[in-house]
C-alpha positions as CSV (number, residue, x, y, z in Angstrom):
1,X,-47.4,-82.2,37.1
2,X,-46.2,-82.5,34.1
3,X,-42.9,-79.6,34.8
4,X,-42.5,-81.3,37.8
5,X,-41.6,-85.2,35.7
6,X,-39.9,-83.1,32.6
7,X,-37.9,-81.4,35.3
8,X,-36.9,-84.6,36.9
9,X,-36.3,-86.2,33.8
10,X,-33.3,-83.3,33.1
11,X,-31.4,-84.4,35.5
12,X,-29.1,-87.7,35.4
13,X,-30.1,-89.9,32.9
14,X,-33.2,-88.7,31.4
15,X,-32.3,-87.8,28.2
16,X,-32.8,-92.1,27.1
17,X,-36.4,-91.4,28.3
18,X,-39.0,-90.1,26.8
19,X,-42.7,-89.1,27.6
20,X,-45.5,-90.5,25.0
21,X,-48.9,-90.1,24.9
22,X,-51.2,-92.0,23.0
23,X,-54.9,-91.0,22.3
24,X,-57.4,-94.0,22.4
25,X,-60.6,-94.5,21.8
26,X,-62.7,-96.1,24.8
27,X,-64.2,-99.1,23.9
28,X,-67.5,-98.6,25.6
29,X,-68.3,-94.9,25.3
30,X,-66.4,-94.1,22.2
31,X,-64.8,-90.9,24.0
32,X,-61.2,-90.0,23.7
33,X,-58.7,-91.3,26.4
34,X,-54.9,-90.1,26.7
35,X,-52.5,-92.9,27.7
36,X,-49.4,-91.5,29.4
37,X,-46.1,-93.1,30.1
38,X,-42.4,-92.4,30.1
39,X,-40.6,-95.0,28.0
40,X,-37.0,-96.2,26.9
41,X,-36.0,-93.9,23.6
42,X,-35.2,-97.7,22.2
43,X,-38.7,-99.1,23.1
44,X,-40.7,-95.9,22.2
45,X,-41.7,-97.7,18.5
46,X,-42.8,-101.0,20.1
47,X,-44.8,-98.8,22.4
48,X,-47.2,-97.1,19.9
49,X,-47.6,-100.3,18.2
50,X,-49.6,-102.1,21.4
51,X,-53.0,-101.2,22.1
């Protein structure tokens, strides 16, 4: 899945993009939790700063 959006992101207009992942820690089991999402290269800061 994850060639198939980098791959689609190489093409027109994907280079101001850009994939993050934040890890997370859930509230009520304590494990670990990955948050995915493609974001704006100008909003990636503001981003990581929201929970």
């Amino acid at each position: 899945m994850a060639k198939k959006t980098v791959a689609s992101l190489q093409t027109g207009g994907g280079k101001e993009h850009t994939k993050c992942i934040k890890v997370m820690r859930s509230p009520k089991t304590g494990a670990y939790m990955f948050k995915e999402e493609i974001v704006h290269n100008d909003k990636v800061n503001d981003w990581f700063g929201q929970s």
